[in-house]
N, C-alpha and C positions, 0 to 999 in steps of 0.2 A: 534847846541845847545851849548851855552856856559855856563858855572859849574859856582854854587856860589862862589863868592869873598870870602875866608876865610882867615887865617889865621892857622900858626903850633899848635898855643894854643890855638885856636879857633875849636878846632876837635878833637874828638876821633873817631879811626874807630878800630874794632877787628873782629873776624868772628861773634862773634855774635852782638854783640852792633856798634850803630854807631848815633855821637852824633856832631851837629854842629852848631852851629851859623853861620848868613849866612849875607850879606846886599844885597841881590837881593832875586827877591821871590821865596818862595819856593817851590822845586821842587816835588811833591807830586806823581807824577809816579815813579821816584828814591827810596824814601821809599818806597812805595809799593811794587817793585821790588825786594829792598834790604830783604823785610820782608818775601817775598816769597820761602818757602821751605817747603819738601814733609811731613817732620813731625808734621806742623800743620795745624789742624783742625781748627782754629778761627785765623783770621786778626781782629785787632780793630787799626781804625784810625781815631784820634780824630785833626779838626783843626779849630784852633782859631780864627775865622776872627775879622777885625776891623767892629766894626755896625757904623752906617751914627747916629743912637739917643741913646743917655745913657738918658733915662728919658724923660724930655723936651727940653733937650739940644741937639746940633745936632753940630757931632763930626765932621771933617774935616779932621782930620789926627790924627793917633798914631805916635810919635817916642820913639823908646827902647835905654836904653844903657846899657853896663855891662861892668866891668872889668874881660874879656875875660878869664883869668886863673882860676878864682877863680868859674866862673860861670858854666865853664867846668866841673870844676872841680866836683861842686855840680850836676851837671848835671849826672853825672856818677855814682856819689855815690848812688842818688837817683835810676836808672838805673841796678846796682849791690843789690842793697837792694829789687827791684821788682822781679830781677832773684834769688834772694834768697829767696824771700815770692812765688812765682808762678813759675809752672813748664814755663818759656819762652822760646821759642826756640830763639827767637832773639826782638831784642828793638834797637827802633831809636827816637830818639831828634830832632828837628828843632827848631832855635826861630830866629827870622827875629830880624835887629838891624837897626836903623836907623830910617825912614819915614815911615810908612803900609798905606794908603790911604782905606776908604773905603771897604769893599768885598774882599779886600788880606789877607793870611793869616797871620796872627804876629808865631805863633807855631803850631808846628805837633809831634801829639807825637804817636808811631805806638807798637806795639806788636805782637807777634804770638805765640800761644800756640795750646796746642793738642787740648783744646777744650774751647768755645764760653763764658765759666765762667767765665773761668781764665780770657780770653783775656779781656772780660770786664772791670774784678776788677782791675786788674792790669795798662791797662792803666786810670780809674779812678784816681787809686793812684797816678800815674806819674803825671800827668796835676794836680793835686789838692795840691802834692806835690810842684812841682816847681816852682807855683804862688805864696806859700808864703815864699817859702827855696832859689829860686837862686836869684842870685845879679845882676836881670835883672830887672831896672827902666823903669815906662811905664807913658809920657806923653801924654795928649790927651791936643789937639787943637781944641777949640770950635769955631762955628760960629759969637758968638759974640766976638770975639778976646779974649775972656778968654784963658790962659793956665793955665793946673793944672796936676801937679804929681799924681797920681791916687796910691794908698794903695791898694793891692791884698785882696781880699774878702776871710773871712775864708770859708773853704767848709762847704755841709752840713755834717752833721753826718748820715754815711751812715748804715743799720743796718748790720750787719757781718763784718763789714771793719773799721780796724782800722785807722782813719789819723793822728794819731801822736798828735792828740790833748791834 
């Protein structure tokens, strides 16, 4: 099995958090794994594929880009700010850069908590967060030779949960 391509400022790993951007796909057993410990009651893991139709248009390819420090960086904060609103035992990040084809995932974003609420809310918050907060650009490649930079969609308003709106 060969490890995603990453880079030094392209990752965060600690014992509880572990955060990466990756240009191969993603590993989705790895988190799983990584999230796996006896103190939690609830896994949530949320992953983002690319769909084949946005509407009547029929997508071809995603390509992502970020500047890798800065994306990190929010990635984390985002991350730290979860483990500080929810008891986490641990939280993990993926977002694919580059090409997603289809049924691949572009992001994975995982949690563990004592129980099945928390996990919920919490990765909610992460995935809703970091569509509109990291500095990660998401092209989509239409079939009719259209490209277009796509604008991350505000979440909805959830009732109990705040998004920062």
């Amino acid at each position: 099995m060969t490890r995603p391509r990453t880079t030094d400022d392209a990752r965060v790993e600690t014992g509880r958090l572990s955060i990466r951007l990756v240009h191969e796909p993603i590993d989705v057993a790895e988190a799983a794994a990584f999230l796996a410990d006896p103190r939690a009651g609830g896994l949530d893991l949320f992953i983002g594929t690319t769909r084949r139709w946005t509407g009547d248009a029929e997508t071809l390819e995603l390509s992502y880009e970020c500047y890798a420090p800065m994306a990190v960086k929010e990635m984390r904060r985002l991350a730290e700010e979860a483990m500080a609103r929810w008891p986490l035992v641990r939280a993990c990040i993926r977002h694919r850069l580059g090409t997603v084809p289809p049924a691949e995932a572009s992001v994975l974003i995982g949690v563990a908590a004592p129980h099945r609420a928390e996990a919920f809310e919490a990765c909610r918050f992460l995935i809703d967060r970091l569509k509109r907060q990291a500095p990660i650009w998401k092209r989509e490649a239409y079939a009719d030779g259209r490209l277009e930079w796509v604008q991350g969609e505000r979440p909805p308003d959830l009732p109990g949960l705040d998004t920062g709106s």
